[in-house]
Biopython code that builds the backbone (N, CA, C, O; Angstrom):
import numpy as np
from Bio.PDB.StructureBuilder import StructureBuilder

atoms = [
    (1, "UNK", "N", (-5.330, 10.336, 11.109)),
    (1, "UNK", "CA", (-5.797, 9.121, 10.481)),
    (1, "UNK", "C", (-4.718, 8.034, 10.538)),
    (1, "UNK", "O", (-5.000, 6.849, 10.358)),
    (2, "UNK", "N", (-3.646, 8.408, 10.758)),
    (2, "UNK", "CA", (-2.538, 7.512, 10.542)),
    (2, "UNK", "C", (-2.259, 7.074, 12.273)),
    (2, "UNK", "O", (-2.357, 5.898, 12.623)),
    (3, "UNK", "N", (-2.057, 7.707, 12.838)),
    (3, "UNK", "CA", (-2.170, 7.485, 14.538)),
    (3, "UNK", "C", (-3.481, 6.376, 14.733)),
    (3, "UNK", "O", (-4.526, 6.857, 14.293)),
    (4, "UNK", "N", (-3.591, 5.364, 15.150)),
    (4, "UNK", "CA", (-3.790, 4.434, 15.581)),
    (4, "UNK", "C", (-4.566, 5.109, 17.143)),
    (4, "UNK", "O", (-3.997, 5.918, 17.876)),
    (5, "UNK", "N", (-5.737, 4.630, 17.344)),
    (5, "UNK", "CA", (-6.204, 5.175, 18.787)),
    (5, "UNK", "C", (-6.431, 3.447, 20.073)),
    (5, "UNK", "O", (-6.155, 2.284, 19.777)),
    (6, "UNK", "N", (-6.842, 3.829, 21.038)),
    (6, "UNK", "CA", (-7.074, 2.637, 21.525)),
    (6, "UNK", "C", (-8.533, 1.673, 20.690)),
    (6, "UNK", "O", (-8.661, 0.516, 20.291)),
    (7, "UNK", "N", (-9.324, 2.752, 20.722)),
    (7, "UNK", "CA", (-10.332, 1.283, 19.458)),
    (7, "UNK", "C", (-9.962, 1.426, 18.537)),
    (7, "UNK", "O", (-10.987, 1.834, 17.991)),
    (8, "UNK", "N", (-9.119, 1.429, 17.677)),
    (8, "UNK", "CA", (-8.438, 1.083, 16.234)),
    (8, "UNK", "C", (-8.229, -0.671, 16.553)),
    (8, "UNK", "O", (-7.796, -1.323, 17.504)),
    (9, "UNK", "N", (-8.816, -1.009, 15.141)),
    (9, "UNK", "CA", (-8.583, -2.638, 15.490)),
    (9, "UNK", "C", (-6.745, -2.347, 14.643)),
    (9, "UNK", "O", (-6.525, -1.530, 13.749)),
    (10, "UNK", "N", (-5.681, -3.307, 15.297)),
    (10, "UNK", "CA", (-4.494, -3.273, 14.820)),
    (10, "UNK", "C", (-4.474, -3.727, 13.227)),
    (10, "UNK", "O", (-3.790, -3.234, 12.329)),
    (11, "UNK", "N", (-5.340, -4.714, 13.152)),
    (11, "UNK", "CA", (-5.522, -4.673, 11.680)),
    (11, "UNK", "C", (-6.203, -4.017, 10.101)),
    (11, "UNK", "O", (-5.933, -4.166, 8.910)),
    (12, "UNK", "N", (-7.375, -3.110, 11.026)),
    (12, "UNK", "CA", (-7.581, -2.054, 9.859)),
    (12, "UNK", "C", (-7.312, -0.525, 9.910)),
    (12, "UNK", "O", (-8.116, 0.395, 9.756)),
    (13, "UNK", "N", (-5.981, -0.485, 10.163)),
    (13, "UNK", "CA", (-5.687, 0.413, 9.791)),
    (13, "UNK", "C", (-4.654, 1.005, 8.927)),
    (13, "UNK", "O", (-3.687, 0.267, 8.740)),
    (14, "UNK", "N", (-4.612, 2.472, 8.196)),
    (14, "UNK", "CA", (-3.744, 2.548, 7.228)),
    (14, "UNK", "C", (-2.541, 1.746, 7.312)),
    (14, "UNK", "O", (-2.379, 0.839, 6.495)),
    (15, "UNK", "N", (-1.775, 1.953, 8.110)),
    (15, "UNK", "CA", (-0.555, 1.778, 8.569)),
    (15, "UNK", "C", (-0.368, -0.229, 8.348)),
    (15, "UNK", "O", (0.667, -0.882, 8.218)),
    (16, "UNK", "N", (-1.502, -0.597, 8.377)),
    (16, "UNK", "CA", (-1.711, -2.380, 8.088)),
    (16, "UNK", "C", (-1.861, -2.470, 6.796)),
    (16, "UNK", "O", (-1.017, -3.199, 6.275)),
    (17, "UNK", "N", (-2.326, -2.183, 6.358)),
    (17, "UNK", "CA", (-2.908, -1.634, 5.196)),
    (17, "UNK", "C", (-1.230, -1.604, 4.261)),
    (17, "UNK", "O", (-0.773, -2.607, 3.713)),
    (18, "UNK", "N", (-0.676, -0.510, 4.266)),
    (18, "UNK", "CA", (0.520, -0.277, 3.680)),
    (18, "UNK", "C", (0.920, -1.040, 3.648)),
    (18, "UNK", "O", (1.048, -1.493, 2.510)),
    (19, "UNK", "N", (1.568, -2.018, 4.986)),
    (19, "UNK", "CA", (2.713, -2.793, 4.959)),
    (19, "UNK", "C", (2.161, -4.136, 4.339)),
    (19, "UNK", "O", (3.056, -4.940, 4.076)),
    (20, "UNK", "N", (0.939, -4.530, 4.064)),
    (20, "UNK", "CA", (0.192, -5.662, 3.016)),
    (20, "UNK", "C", (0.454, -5.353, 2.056)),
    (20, "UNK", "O", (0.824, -6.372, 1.472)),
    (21, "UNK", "N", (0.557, -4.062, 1.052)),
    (21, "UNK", "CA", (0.405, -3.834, -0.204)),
    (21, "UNK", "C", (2.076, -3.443, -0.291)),
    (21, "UNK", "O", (2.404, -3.289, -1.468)),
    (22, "UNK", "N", (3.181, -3.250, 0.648)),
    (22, "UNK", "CA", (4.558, -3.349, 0.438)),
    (22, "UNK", "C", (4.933, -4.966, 0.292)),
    (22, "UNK", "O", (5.697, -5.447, -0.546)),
    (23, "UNK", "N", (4.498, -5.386, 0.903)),
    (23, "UNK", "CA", (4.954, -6.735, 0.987)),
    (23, "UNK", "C", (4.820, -7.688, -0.183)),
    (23, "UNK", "O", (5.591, -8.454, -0.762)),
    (24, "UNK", "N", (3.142, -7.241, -0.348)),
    (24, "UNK", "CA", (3.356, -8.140, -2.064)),
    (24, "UNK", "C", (3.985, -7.574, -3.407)),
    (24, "UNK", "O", (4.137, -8.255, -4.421)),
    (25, "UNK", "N", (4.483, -5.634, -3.219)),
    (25, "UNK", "CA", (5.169, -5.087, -4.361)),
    (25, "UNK", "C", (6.274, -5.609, -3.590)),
    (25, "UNK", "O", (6.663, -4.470, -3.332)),
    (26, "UNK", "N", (7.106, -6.324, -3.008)),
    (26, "UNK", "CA", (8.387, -6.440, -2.844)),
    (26, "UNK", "C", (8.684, -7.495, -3.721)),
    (26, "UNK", "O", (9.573, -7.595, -4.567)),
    (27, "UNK", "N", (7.586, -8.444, -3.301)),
    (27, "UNK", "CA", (7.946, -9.890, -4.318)),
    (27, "UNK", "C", (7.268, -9.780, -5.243)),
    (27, "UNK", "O", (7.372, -10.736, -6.012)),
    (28, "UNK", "N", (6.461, -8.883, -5.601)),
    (28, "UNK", "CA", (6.133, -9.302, -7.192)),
    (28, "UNK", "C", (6.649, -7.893, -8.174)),
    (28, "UNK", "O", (6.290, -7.658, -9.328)),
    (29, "UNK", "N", (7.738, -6.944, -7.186)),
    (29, "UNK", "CA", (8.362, -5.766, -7.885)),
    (29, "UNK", "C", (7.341, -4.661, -8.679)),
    (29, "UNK", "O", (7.254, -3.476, -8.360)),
    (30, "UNK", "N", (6.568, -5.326, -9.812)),
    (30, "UNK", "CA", (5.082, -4.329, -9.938)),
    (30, "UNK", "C", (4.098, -4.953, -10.330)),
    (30, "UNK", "O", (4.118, -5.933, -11.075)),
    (31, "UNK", "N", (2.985, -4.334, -9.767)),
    (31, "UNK", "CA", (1.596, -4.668, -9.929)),
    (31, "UNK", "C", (0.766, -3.732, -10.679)),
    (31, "UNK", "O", (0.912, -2.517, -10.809)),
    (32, "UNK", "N", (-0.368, -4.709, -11.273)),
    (32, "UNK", "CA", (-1.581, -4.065, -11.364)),
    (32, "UNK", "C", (-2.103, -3.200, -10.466)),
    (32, "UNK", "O", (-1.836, -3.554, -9.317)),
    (33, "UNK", "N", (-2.972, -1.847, -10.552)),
    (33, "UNK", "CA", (-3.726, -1.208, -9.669)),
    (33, "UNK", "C", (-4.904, -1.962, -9.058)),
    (33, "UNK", "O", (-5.480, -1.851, -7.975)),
    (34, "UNK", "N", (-5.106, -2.926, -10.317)),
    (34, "UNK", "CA", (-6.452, -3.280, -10.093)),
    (34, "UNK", "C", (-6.406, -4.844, -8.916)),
    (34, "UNK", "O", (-7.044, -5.194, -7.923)),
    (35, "UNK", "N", (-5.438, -5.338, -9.620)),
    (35, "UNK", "CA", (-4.951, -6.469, -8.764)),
    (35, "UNK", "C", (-4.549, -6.342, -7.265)),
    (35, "UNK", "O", (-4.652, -7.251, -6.441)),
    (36, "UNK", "N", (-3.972, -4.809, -6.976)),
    (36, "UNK", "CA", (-3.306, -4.758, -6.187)),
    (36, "UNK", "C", (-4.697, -4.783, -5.319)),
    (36, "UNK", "O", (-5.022, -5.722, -4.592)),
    (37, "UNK", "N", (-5.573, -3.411, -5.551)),
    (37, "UNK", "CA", (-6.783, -3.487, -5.110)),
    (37, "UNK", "C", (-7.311, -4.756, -4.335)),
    (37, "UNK", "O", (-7.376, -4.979, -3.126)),
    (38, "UNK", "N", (-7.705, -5.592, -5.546)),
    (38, "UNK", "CA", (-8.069, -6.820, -5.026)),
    (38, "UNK", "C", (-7.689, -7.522, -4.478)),
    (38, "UNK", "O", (-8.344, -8.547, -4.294)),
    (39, "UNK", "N", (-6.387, -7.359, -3.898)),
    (39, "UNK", "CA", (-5.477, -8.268, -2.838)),
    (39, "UNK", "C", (-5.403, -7.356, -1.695)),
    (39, "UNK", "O", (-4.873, -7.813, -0.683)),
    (40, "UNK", "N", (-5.721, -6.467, -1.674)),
    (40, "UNK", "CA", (-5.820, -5.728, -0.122)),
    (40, "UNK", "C", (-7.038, -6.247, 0.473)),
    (40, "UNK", "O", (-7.209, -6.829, 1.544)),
    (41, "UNK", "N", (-8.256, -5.747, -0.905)),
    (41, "UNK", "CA", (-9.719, -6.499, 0.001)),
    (41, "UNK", "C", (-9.471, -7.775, 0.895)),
    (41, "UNK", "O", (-9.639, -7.867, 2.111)),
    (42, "UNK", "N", (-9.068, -8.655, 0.086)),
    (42, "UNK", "CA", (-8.910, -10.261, -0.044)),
    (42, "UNK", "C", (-8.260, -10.278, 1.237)),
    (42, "UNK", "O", (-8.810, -10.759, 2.228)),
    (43, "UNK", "N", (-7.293, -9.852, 1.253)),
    (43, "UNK", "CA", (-6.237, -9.883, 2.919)),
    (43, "UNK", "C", (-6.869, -8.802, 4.067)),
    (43, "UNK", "O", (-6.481, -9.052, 5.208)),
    (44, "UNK", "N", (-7.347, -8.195, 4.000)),
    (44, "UNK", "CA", (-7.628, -7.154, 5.212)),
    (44, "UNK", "C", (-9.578, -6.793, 5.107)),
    (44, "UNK", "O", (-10.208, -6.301, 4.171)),
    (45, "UNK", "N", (-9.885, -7.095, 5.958)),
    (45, "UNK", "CA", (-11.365, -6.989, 6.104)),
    (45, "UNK", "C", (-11.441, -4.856, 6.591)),
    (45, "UNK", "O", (-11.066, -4.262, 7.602)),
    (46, "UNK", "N", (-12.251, -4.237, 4.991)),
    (46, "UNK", "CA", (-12.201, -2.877, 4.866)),
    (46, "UNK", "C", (-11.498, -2.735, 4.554)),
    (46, "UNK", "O", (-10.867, -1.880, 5.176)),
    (47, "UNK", "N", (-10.585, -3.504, 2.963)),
    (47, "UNK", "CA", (-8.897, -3.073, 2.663)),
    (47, "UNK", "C", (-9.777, -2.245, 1.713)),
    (47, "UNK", "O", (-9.456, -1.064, 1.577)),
    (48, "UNK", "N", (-10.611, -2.603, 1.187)),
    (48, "UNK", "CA", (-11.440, -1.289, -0.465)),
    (48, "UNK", "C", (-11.204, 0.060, 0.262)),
    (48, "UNK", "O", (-10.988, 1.080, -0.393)),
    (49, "UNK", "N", (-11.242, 0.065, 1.516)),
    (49, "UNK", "CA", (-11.432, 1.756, 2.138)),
    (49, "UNK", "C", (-10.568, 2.213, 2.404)),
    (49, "UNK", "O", (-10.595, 3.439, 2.299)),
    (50, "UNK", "N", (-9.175, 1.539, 2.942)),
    (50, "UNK", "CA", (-8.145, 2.053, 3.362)),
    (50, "UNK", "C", (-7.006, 1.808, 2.288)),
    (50, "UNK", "O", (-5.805, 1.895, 2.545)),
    (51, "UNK", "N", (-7.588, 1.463, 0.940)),
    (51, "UNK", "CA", (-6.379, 1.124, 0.037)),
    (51, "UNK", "C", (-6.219, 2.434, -0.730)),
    (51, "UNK", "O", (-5.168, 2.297, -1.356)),
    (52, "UNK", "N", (-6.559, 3.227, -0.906)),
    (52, "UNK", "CA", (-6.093, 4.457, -1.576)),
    (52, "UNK", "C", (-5.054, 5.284, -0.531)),
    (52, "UNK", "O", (-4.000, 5.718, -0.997)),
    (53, "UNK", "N", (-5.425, 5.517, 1.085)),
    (53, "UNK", "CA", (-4.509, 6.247, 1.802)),
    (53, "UNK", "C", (-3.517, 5.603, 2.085)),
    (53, "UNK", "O", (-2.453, 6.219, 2.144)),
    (54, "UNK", "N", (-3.534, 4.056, 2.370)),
    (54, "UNK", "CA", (-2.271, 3.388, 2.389)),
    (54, "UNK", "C", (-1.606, 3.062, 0.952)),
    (54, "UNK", "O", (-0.642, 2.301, 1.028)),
    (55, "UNK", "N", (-1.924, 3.467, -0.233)),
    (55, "UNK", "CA", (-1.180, 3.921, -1.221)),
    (55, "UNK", "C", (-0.202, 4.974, -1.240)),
    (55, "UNK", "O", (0.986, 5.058, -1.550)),
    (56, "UNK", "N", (-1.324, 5.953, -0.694)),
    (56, "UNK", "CA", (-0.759, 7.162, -1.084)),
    (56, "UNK", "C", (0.778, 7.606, 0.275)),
    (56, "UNK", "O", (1.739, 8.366, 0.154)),
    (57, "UNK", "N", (0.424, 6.882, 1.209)),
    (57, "UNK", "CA", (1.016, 6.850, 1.813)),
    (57, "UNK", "C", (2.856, 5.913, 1.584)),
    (57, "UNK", "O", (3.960, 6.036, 2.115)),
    (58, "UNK", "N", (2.432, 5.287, 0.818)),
    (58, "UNK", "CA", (3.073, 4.195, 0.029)),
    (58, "UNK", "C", (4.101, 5.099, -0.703)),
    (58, "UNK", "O", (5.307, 4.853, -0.746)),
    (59, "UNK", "N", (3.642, 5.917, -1.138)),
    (59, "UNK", "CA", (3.767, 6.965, -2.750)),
    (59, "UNK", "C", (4.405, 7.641, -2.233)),
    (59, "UNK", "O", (5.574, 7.575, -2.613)),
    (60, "UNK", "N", (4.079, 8.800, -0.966)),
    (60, "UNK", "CA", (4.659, 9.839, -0.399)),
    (60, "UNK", "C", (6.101, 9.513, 0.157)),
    (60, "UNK", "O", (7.144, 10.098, -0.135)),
    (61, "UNK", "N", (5.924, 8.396, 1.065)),
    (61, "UNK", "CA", (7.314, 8.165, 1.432)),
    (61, "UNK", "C", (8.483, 7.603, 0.456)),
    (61, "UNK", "O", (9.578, 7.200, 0.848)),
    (62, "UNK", "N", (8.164, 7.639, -0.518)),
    (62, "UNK", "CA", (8.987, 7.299, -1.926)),
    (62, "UNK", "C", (9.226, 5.726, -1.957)),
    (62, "UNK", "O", (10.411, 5.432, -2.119)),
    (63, "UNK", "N", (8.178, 4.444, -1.810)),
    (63, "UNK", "CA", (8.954, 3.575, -1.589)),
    (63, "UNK", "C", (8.477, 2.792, -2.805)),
    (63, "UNK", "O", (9.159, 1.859, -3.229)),
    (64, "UNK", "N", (6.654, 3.348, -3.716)),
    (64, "UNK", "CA", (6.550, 3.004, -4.967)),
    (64, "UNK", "C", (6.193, 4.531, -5.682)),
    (64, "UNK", "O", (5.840, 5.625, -5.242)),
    (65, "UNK", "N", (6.525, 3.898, -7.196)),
    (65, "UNK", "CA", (5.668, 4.859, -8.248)),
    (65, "UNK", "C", (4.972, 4.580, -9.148)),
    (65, "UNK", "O", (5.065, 3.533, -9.788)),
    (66, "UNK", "N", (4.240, 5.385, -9.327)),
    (66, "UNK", "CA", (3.109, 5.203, -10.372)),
    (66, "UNK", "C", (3.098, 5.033, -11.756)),
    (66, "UNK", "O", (3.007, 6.049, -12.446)),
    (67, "UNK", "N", (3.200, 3.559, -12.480)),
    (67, "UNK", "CA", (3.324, 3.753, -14.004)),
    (67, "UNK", "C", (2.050, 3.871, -14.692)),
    (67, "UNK", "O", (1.106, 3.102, -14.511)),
    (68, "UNK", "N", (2.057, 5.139, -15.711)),
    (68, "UNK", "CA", (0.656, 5.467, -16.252)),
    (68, "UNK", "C", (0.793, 4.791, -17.305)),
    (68, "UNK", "O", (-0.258, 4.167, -17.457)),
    (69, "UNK", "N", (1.604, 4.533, -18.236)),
    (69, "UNK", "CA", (0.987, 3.449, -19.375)),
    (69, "UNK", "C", (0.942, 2.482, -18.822)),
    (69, "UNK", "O", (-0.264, 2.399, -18.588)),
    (70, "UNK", "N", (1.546, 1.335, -18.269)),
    (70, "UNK", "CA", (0.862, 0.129, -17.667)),
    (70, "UNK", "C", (-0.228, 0.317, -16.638)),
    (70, "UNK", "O", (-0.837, -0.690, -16.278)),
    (71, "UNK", "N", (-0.543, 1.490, -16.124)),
    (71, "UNK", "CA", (-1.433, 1.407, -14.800)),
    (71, "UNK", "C", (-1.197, 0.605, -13.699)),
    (71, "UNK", "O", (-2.125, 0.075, -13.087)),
    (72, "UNK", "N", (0.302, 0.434, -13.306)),
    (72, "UNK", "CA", (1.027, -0.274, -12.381)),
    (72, "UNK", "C", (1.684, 0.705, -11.408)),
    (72, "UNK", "O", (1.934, 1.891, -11.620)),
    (73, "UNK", "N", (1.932, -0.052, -10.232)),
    (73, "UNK", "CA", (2.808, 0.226, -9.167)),
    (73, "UNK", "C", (4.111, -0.667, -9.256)),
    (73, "UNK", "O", (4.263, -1.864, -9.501)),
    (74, "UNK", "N", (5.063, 0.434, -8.945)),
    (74, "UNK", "CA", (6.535, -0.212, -8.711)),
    (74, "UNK", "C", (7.145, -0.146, -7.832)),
    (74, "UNK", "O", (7.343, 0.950, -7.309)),
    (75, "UNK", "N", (7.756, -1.464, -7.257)),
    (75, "UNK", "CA", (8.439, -1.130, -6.199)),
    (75, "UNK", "C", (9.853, -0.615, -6.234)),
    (75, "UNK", "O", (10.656, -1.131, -7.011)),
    (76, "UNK", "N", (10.186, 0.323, -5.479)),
    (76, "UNK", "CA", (11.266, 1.152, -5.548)),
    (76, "UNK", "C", (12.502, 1.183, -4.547)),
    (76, "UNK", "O", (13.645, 1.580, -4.778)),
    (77, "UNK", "N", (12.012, 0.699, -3.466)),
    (77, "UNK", "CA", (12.616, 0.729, -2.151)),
    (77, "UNK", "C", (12.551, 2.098, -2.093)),
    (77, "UNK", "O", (12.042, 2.950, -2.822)),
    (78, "UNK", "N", (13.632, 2.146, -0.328)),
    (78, "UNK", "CA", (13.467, 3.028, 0.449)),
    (78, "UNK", "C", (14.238, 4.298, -0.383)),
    (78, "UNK", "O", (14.784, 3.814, -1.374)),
    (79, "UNK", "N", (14.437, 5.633, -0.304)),
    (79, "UNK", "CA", (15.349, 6.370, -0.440)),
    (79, "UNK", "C", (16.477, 6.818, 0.378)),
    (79, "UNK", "O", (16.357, 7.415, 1.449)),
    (80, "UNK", "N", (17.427, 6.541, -0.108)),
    (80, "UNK", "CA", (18.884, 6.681, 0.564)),
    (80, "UNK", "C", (19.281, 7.838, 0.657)),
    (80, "UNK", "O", (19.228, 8.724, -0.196)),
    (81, "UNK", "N", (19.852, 7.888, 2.091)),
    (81, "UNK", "CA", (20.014, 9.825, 2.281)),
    (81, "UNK", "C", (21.410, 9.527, 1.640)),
    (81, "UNK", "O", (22.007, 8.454, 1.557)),
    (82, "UNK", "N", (21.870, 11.154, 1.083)),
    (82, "UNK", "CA", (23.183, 10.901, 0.235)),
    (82, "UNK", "C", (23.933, 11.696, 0.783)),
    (82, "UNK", "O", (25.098, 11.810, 0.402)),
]
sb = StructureBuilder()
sb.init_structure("model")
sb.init_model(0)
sb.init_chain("A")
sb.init_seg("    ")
for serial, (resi, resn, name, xyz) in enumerate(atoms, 1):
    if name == "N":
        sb.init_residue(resn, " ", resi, " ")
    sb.init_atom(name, np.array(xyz, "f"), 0.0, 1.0, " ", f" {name:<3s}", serial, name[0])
structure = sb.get_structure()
């Protein structure tokens, strides 16, 4: 799903997807879930479908986390090998 094929449009896919929803946790540090949501739709035509795996994808590589009392995302940056 993450591999990109030749009909993959370059813009809906996870991997587009992510780097839209990094870009606005960089400058706005954390967001709403719900907001965030609504700014993927808004920017990427099929962002409602691909915004949970390019989250989670988001999540896995450690670059946000999940706050459960605010119901926000934070941006974290990258993790530094030590």
């Amino acid at each position: 799903m993450l591999r990109p094929t030749k009909h993959s449009h370059p813009d809906r896919t996870v991997l587009n997807v992510a780097l839209v929803l990094l870009a606005r946790l960089r400058s706005k540090r954390v967001e709403d879930y719900d907001a965030l949501r609504t700014y993927a739709k808004a920017k990427v035509l099929g962002g409602e479908v691909l915004f949970l795996p390019a989250l989670n994808f988001l999540y896995v590589m450690g670059v946000v986390e999940y706050r459960p009392k605010t119901d926000a995302f934070e941006y974290v940056g990258p993790n530094e090998a030590v």
